[in-house]
C-alpha positions as CSV (number, residue, x, y, z in Angstrom):
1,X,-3.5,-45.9,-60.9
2,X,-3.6,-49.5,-61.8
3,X,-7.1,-51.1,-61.7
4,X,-8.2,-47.9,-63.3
5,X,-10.7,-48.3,-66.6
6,X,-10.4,-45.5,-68.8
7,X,-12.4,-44.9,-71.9
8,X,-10.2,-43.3,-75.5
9,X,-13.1,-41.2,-77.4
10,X,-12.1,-41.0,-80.8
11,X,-14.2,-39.4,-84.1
12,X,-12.8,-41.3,-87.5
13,X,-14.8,-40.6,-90.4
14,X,-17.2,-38.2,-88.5
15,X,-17.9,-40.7,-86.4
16,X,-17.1,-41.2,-82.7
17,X,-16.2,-44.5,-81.6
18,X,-15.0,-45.4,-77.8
19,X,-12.5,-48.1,-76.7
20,X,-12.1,-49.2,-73.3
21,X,-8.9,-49.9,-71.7
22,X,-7.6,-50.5,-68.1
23,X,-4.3,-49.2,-66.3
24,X,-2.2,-52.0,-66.0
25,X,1.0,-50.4,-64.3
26,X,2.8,-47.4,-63.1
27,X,6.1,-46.4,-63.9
28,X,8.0,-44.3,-61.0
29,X,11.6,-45.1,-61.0
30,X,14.2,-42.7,-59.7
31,X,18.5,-42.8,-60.5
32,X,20.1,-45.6,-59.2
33,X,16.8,-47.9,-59.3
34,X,17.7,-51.4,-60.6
35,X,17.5,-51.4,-64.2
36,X,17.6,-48.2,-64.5
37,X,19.8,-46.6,-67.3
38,X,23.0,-44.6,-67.0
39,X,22.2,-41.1,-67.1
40,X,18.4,-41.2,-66.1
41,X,17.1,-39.5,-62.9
42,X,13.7,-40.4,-63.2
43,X,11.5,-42.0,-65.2
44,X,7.6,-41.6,-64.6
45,X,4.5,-42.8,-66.8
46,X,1.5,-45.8,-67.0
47,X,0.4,-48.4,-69.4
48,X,-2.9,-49.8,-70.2
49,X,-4.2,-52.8,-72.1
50,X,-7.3,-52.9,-74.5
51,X,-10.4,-54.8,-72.9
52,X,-13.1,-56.9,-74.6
53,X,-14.8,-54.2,-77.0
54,X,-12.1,-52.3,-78.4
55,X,-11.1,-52.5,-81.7
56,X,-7.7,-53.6,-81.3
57,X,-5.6,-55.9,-78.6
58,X,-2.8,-54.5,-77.3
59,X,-0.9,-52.3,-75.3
60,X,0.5,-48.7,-75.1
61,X,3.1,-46.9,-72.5
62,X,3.7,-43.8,-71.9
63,X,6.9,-42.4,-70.5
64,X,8.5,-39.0,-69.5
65,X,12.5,-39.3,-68.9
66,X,14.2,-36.6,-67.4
67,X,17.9,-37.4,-67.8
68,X,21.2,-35.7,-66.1
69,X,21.8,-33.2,-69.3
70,X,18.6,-32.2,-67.9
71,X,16.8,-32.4,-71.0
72,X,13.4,-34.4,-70.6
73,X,12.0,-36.8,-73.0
74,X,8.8,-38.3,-73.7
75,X,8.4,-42.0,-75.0
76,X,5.0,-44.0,-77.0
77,X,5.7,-47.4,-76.9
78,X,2.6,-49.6,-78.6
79,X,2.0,-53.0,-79.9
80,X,-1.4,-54.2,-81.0
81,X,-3.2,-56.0,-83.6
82,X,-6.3,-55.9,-85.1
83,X,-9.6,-57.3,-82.9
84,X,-12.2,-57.8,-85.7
85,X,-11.8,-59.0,-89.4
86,X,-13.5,-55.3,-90.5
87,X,-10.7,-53.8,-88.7
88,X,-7.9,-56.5,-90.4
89,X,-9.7,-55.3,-93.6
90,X,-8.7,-51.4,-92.9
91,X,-5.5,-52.2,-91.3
92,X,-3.4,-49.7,-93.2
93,X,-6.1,-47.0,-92.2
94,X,-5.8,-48.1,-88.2
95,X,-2.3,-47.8,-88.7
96,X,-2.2,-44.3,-90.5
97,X,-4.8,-43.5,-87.1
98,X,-2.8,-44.9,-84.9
99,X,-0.1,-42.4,-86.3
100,X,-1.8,-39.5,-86.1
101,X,-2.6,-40.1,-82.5
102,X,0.8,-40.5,-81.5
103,X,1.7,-36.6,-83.9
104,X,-1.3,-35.1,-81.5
105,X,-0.1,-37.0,-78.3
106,X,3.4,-35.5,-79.0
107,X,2.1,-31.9,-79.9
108,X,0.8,-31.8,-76.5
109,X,3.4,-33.2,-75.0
110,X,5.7,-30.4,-76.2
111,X,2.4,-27.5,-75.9
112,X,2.9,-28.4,-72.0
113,X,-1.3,-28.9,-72.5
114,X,-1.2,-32.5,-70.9
């Protein structure tokens, strides 16, 4: 739901950290909608931006496709970059994070657990 304010938990280091981030849009878009691709019959997800707080700026979508082969597919689009010099500093190590997140978000994704 757009509007909505969500918060990521995350423990790093054996620490938990939280980030806060609000829903910016919704995707719902069925076959034939404009800009829809050849081939798609629905396409159905949500982004959010980071707010004031979280380590990083940016944004991330998520995205299930179900297509007319009838497979279904599941898309992580991100950009972002660092908020605080102490987070510019451990860049590589945000970015190794930020990899792991999307391994887990997938994992789920494909356990049918989300």
């Amino acid at each position: 739901m757009p509007g909505a304010v969500v918060v990521m938990v995350a423990r790093i280091f054996g620490l938990w950290w939280m980030n806060a981030l609000r829903v910016v849009y919704a995707v719902d878009e069925r076959e034939g909608s404009p800009g829809m691709e050849p081939g798609v019959l629905r396409r159905r997800g949500f982004g959010y931006g980071t707010l004031p707080g979280h380590v990083e700026r940016g944004e991330e979508q998520f995205t299930v496709i179900w297509r007319a082969d009838d497979s279904v597919w599941y898309e992580l689009r991100a950009f972002s970059r660092p908020r605080y010099w102490l987070v510019r500093w451990f860049k590589p190590v945000a970015r190794a994070l930020q990899r792991r997140f999307v391994r887990q978000s997938l994992a789920l994704m494909q356990a049918g657990s989300v």
